[in-house]
C-alpha positions as CSV (number, residue, x, y, z in Angstrom):
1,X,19.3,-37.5,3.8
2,X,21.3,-34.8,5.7
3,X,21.6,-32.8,3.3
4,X,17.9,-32.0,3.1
5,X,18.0,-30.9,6.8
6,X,20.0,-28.0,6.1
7,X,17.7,-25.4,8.1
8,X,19.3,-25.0,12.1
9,X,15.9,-25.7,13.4
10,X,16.5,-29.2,12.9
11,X,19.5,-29.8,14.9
12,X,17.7,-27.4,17.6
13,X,14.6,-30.0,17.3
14,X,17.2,-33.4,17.7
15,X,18.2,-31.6,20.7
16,X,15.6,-30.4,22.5
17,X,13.9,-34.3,21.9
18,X,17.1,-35.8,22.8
19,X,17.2,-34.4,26.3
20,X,13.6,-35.0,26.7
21,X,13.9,-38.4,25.9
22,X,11.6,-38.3,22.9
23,X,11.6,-39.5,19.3
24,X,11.2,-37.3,16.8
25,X,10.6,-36.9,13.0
26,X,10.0,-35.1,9.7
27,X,7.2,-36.4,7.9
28,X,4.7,-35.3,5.2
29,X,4.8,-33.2,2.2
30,X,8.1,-31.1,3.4
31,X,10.1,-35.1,2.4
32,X,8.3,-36.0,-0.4
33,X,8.9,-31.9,-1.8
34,X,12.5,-32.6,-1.7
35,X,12.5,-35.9,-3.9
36,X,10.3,-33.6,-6.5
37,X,12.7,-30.9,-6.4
38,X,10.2,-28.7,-5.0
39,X,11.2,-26.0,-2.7
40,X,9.2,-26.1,0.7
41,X,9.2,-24.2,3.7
42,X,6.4,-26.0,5.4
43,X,7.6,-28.5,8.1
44,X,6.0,-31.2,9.8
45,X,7.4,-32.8,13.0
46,X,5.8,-36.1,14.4
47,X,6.8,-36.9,18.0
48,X,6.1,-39.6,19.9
49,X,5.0,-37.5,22.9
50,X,3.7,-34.0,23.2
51,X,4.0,-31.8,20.5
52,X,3.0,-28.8,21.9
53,X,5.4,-29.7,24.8
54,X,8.4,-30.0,21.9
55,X,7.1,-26.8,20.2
56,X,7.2,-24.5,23.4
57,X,10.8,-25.8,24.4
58,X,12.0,-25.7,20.9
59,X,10.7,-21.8,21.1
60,X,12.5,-21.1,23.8
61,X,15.8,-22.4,22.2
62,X,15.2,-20.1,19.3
63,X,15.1,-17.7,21.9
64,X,11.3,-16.8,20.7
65,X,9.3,-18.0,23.9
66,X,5.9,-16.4,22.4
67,X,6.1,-17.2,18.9
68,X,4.2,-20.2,19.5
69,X,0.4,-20.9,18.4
70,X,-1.1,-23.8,20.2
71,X,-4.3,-25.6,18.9
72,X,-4.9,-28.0,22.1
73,X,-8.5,-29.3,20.3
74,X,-6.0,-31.0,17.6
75,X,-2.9,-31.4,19.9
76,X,-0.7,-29.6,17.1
77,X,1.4,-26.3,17.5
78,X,3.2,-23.8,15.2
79,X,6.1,-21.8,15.2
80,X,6.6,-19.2,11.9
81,X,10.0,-18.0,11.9
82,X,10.6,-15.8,9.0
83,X,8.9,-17.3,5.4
84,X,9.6,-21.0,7.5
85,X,6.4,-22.4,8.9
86,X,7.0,-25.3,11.6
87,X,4.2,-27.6,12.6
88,X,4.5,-29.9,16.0
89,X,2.1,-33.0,16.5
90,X,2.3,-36.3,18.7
91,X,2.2,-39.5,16.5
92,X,-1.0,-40.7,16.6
93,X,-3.4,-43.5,16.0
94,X,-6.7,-42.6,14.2
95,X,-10.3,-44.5,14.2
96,X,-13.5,-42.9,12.9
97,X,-17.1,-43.1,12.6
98,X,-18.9,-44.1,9.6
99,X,-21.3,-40.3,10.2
100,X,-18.1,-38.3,10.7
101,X,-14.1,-37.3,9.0
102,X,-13.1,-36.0,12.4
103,X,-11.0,-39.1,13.5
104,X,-10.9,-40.5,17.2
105,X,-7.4,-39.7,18.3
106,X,-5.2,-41.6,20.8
107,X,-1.7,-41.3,21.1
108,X,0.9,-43.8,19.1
109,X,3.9,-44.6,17.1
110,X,5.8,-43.2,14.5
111,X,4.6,-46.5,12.2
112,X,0.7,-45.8,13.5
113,X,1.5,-42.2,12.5
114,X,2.5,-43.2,9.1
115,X,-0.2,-45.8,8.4
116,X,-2.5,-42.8,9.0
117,X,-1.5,-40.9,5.9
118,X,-3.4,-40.8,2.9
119,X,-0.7,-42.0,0.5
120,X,2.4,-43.8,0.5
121,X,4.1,-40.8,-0.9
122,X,3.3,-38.7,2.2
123,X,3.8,-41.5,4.3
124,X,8.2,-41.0,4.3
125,X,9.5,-39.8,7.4
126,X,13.2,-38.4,8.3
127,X,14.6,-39.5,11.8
128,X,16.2,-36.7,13.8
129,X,16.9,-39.0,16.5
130,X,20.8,-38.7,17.3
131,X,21.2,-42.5,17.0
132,X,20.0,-43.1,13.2
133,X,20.3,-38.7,12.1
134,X,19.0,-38.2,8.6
135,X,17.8,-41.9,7.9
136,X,14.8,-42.0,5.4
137,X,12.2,-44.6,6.8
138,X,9.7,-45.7,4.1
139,X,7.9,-48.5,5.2
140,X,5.5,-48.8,2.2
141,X,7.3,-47.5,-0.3
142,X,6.8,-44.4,-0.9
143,X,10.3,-43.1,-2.5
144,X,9.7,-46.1,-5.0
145,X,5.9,-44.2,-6.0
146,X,7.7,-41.2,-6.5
147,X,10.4,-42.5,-9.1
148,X,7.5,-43.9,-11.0
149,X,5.1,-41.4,-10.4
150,X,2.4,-43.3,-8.5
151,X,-0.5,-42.5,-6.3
152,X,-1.3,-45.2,-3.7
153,X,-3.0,-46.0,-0.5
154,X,-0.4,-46.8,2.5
155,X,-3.6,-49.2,3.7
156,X,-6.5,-50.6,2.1
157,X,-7.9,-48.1,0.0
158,X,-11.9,-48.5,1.0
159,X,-11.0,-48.2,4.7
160,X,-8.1,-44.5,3.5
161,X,-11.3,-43.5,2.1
162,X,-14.2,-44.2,3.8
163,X,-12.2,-43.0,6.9
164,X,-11.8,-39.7,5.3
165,X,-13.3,-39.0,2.1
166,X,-11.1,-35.7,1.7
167,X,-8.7,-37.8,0.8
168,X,-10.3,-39.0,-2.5
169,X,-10.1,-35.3,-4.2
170,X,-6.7,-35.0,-2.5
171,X,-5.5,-37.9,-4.7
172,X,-7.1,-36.0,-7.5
173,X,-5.6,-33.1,-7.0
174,X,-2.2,-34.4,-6.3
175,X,-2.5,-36.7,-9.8
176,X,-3.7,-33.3,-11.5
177,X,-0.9,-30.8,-9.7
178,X,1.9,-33.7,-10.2
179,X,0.5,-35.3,-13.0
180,X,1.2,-38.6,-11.5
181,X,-1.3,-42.1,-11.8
182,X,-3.1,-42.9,-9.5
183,X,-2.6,-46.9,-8.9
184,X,-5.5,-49.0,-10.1
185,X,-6.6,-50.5,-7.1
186,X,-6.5,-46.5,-5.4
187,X,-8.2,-45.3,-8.2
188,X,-11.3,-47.9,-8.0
189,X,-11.4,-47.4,-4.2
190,X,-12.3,-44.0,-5.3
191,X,-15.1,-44.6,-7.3
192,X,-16.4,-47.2,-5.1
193,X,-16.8,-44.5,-2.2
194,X,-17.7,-41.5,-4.6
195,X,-20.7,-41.1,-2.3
196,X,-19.0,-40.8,1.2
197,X,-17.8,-37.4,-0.3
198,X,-21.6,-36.5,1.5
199,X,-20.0,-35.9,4.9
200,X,-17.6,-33.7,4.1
201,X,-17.8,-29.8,3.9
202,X,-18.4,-28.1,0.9
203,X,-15.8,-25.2,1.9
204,X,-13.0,-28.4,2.2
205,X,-14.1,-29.9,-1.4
206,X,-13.7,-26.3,-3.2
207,X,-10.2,-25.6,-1.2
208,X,-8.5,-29.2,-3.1
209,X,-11.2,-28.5,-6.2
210,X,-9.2,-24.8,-6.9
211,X,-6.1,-26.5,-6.5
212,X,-6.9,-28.6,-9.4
213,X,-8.3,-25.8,-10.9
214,X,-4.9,-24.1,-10.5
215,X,-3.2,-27.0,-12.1
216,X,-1.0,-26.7,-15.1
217,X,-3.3,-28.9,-17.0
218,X,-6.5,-29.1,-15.0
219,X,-8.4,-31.2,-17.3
220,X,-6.2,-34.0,-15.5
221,X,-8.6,-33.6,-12.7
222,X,-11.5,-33.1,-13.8
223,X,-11.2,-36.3,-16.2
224,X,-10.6,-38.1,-12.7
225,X,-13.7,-36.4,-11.1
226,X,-15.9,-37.2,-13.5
227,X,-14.9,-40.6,-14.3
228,X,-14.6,-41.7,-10.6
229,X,-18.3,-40.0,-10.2
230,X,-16.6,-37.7,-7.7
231,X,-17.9,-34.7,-9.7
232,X,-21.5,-36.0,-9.7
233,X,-21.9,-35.3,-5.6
234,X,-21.3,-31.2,-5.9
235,X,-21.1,-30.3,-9.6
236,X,-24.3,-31.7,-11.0
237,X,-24.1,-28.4,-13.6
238,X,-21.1,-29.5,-15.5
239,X,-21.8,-33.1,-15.4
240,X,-24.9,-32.3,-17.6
241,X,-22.7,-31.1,-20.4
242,X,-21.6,-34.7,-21.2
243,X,-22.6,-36.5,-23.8
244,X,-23.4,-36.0,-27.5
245,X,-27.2,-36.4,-29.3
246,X,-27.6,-37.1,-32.5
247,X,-30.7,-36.5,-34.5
248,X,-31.4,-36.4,-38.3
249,X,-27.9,-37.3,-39.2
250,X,-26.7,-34.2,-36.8
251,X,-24.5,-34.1,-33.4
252,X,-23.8,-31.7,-30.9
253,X,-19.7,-31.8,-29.8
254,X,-19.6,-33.4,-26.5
255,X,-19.7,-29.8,-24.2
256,X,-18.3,-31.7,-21.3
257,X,-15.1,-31.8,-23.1
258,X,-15.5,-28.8,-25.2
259,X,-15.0,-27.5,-21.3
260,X,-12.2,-29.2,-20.2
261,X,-10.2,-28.5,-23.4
262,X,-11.2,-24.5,-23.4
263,X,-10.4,-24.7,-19.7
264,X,-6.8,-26.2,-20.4
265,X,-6.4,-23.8,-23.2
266,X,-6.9,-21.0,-20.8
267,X,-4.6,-22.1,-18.1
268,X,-1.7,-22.1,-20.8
269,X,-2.0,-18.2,-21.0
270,X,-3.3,-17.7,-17.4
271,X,-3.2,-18.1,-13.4
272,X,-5.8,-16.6,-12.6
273,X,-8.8,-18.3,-11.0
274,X,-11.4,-16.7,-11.8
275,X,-10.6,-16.7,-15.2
276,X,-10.1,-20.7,-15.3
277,X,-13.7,-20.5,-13.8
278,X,-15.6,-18.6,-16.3
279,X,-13.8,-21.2,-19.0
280,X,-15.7,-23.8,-16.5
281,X,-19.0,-22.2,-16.7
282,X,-18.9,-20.3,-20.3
283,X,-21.0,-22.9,-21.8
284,X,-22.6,-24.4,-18.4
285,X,-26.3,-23.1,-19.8
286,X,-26.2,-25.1,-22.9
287,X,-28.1,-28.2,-21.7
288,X,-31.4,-26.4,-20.8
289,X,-30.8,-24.0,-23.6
290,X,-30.4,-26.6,-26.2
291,X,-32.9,-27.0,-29.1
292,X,-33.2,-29.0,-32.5
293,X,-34.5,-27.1,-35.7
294,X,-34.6,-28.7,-38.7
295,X,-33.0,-26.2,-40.4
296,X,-30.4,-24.6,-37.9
297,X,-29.5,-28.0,-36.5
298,X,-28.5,-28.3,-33.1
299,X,-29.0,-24.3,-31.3
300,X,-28.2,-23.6,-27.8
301,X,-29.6,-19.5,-28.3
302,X,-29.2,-17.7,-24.9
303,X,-27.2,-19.8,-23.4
304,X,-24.5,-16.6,-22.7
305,X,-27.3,-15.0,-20.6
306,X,-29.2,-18.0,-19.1
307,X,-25.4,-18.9,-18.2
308,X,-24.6,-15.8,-16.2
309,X,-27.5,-16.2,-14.5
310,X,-26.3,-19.7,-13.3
311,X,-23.3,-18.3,-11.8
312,X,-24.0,-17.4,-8.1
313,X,-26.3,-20.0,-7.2
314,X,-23.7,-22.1,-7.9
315,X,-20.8,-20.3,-6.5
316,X,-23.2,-20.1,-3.6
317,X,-23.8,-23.9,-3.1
318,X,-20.3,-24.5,-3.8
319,X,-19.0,-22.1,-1.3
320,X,-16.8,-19.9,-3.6
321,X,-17.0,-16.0,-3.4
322,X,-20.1,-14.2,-3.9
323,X,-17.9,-10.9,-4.1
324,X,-16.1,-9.1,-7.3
325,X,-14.6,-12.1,-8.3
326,X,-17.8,-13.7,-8.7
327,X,-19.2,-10.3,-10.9
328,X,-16.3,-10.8,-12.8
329,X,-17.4,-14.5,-13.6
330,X,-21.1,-13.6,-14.8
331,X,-19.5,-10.4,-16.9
332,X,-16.9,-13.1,-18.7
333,X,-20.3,-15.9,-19.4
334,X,-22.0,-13.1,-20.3
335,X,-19.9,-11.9,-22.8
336,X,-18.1,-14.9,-24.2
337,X,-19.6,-14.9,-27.2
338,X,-19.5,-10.9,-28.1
339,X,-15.7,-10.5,-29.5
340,X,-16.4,-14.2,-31.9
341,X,-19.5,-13.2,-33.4
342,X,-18.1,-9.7,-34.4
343,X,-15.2,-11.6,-36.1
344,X,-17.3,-13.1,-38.4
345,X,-19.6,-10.1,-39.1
346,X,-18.0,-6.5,-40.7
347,X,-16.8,-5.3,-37.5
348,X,-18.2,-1.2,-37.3
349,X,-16.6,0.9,-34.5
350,X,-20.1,1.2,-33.1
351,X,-19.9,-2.5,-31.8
352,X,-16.5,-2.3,-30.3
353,X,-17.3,0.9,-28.3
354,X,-20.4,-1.1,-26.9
355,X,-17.7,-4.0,-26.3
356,X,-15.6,-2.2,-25.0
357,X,-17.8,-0.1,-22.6
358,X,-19.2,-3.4,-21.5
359,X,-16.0,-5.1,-20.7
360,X,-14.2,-2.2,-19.0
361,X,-10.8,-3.4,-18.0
362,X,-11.9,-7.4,-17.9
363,X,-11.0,-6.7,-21.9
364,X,-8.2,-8.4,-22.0
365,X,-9.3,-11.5,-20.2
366,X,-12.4,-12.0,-22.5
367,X,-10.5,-12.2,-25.1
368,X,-8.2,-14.8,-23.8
369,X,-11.3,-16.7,-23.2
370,X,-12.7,-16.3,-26.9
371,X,-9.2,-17.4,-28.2
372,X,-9.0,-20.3,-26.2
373,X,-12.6,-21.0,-27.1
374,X,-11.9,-21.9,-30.4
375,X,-11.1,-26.0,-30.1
376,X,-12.7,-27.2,-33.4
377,X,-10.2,-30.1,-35.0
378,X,-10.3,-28.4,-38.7
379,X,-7.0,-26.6,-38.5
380,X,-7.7,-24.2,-41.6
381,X,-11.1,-23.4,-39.6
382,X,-8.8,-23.1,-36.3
383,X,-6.5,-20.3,-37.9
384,X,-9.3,-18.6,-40.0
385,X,-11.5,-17.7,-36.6
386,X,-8.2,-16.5,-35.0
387,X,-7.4,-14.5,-37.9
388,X,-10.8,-12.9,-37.7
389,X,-10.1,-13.0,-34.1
390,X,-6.8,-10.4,-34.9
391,X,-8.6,-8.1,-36.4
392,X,-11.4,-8.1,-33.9
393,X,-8.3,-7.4,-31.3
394,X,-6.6,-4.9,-33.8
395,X,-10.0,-2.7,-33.9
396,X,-10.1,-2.8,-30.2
397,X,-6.8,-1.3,-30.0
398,X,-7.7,1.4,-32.4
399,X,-11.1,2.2,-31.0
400,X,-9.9,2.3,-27.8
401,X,-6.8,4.8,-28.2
402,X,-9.2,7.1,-30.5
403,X,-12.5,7.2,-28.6
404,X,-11.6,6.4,-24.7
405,X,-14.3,4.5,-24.2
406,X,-13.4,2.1,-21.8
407,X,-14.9,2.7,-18.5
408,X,-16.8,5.1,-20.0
409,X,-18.2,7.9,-17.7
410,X,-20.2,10.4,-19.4
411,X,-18.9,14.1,-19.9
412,X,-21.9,15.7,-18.2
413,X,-22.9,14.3,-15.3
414,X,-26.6,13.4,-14.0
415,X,-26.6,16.1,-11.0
416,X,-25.2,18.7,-13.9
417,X,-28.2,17.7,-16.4
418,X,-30.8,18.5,-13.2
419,X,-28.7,21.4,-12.5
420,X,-29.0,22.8,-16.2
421,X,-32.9,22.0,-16.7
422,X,-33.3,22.3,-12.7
423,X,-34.7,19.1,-12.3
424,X,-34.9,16.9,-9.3
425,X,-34.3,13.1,-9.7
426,X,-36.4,11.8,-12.4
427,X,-37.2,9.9,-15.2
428,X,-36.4,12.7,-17.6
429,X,-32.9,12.5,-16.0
430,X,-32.5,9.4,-17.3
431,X,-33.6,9.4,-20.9
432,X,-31.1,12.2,-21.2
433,X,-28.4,10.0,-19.6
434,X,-28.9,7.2,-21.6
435,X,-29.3,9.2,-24.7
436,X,-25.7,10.4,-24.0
437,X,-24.2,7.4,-23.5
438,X,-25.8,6.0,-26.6
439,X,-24.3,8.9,-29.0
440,X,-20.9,8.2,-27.9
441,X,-20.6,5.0,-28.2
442,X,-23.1,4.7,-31.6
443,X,-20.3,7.4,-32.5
444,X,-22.6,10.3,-33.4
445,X,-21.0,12.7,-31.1
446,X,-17.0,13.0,-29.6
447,X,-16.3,11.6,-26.4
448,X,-15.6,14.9,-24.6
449,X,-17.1,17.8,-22.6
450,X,-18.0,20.2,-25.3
451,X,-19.8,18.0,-27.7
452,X,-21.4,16.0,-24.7
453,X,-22.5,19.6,-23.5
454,X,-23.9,20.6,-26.8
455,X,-26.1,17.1,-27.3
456,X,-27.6,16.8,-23.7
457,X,-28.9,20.8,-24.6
458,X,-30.2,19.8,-27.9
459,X,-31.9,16.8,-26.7
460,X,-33.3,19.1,-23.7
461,X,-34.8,21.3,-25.8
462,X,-36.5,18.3,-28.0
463,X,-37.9,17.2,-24.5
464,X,-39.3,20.5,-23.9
465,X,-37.3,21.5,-21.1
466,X,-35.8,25.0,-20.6
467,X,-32.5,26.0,-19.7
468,X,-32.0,27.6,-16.2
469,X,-28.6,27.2,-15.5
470,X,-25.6,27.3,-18.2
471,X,-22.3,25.2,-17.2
472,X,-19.0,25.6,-18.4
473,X,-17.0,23.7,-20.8
């Protein structure tokens, strides 16, 4: 295992133990990284001892005496050095409270340590004693759950769990980020303890739920979170898209996986976040939206707006952003359903100026949403949308280098329409404005200064207001 240990700080670490007569140890995600090929630069040391003691002398080898940050409520330390980040703890022996996640801490070996860890996969250690340098210890097999790709519990999986319920949407997330199984008897655990998820904080679920959000095929997770009943403690809202009614012979598609399948479609042409989230919550209004007619069939009308709507009360309650990003989520719901429906109607420039002035620059991203929205099974129905879809795009593209409509700012502003009628703020201000911004993009005037100028005079004068100021070109 030597060869892992190819940084200097670890001989500096042996050493500064050795002479102070202490074991210590990598452990944790920095060994099982380097069986997955992974590249880390995240290391864990276990002592048995003080880490913060270890940390501060190890420092002051490296000749950076300040560069440590000590966290005496958890006993840990850190040292960055460069793009390296080096953590220092004491092997320790945990015991909790059935009200609480925060563990009861006493000092303990390097086996209490590793019965600790939430899977047998984290659970490997590498000794930097002197006497057994670069020896693997795996006491529960860990290395063997890596060959084959397995999630398990180092202990008991009801007591890994009901310890610290984290722990259950970290094995989600790992099985989703690695896309490894998660053993049988693991897996159940989870579902049996679904509801100790109570006690912890919403801010620690969303960090691990992005992360399978973030995941090169998230619907991994989410299949686990729902099926465990995981996602039935914070995410009500999508659970409610499951299921399929049928009535006079007609069915719904199942909107649950209608989400998962859009949401997978989306993270094969994007990283970004936010993006992955409006595929979650695209659809997310269709069960209150959703009607029977007896000659529409099965209608969920509205559910674009009613969706958008839903957006910050639950990015609130789930502790996500309630900044830009989260605008950016309610404009993508809103609008998911804009670009399709003008591929299957004779697409006029008029339309794809408003599109385009609604959309600004999150264009491109709604339309990676509306291509990855189309999931249906027919194949010939498949390519026919996304044909439509291609000329939809194609439009865009033309509209957009003709009429610069995108981000569109009107030519003549609202302090130079009071200025010209000297008006103060009012509603007549306004009508004009609107009026504007309605020619250009209904395409009845040019989208510059002069014909701008010309229309907000003309519709002035219809108005009965007088000129008392002329402006130039």
């Amino acid at each position: 295992m030597t060869d892992v240990l190819n940084h200097p700080i670890f001989k500096t670490v042996s050493e500064v133990a050795g002479e102070m007569g202490h074991d210590v140890y990598v452990v944790g995600g920095f060994v099982r990284d380097h069986f997955l090929h992974r590249i880390s630069k995240d290391v864990d040391f276990v002592t048995i001892g003080s880490g913060i003691e270890l940390a501060l002398k190890v420092a002051e080898r490296m000749g950076k005496p300040g560069a440590v940050s000590i966290y005496k409520n958890f006993g840990t330390a850190h040292i960055k050095n460069d793009d390296w980040d080096f953590e220092f703890v004491g092997a320790r022996k945990e015991s909790y409270r059935q009200s609480s996640r925060k563990p009861i801490v006493e000092n303990g070996s390097l086996a209490d340590d590793q019965n600790r860890r939430d899977f047998t996969i984290n659970a490997l250690a590498i000794s930097l004693n002197k006497e057994n340098y670069g020896e693997l210890i795996d006491p529960f097999g860990g290395l063997r759950d890596l060959d084959n790709g397995i999630l398990k519990t180092p202990l008991d999986p009801d007591s890994t769990y009901s310890d610290d319920p984290l722990r259950m949407m970290r094995a989600i997330r790992f099985a989703s980020q690695l896309q490894f199984t998660i053993e049988k008897e693991s897996l159940m655990g989870i579902s049996r303890n679904a509801e100790r998820l109570k006690i912890v904080s919403q801010e620690r679920i969303t960090e691990e739920l992005n992360k399978i959000v973030l995941s090169s095929k998230p619907s991994v997770g989410f299949e686990l979170l729902f099926d465990t009943k995981l996602l039935h403690q914070f995410f009500p809202e999508m659970v409610g898209l499951y299921g399929v009614e049928t009535r006079n012979g007609q069915s719904h598609k199942d909107n649950f996986y209608h989400t998962l399948k859009v949401l997978d479609n989306v993270a094969e042409r994007s990283d970004d976040l936010w993006l992955r989230w409006s595929a979650i919550l695209h659809d997310i209004a269709k069960p209150p939206t959703k009607r029977f007619d007896e000659k529409e069939g099965w209608t969920f009308h509205g559910h674009e707006y009613l969706g958008s709507k839903m957006v910050k009360p639950i990015f609130r309650r789930l502790k996500l952003p309630l900044n830009e990003n989260m605008k950016f989520v309610q404009k993508i719901v809103l609008l998911h359903l804009r670009p399709i429906v003008l591929s299957m109607e004779i697409v006029t420039d008029s339309a794809i100026r408003r599109l385009l002035f609604d959309a600004g620059d999150d264009i491109e991203s709604l339309l990676i949403l509306c291509r990855s929205d189309i999931t249906s099974k027919n194949e010939k129905k498949v390519a026919r949308f996304l044909q439509n879809l291609e000329t939809v795009e194609q439009k865009i593209k033309d509209v957009e280098e003709r009429d610069r409509v995108r981000n569109f700012q009107p030519p003549v502003t609202g302090e130079e329409i009071m200025q010209l009628f000297d008006l103060k703020p009012s509603k007549e201000v306004g009508v004009i404005k609107s009026a504007l911004k309605d020619a250009v993009l209904d395409g009845l005037i040019k989208n510059n200064r002069g014909d701008a100028l010309k229309f907000v005079k003309q519709k002035g004068n219809e108005m009965g207001l007088k000129i008392h100021f002329n402006i130039e070109v």
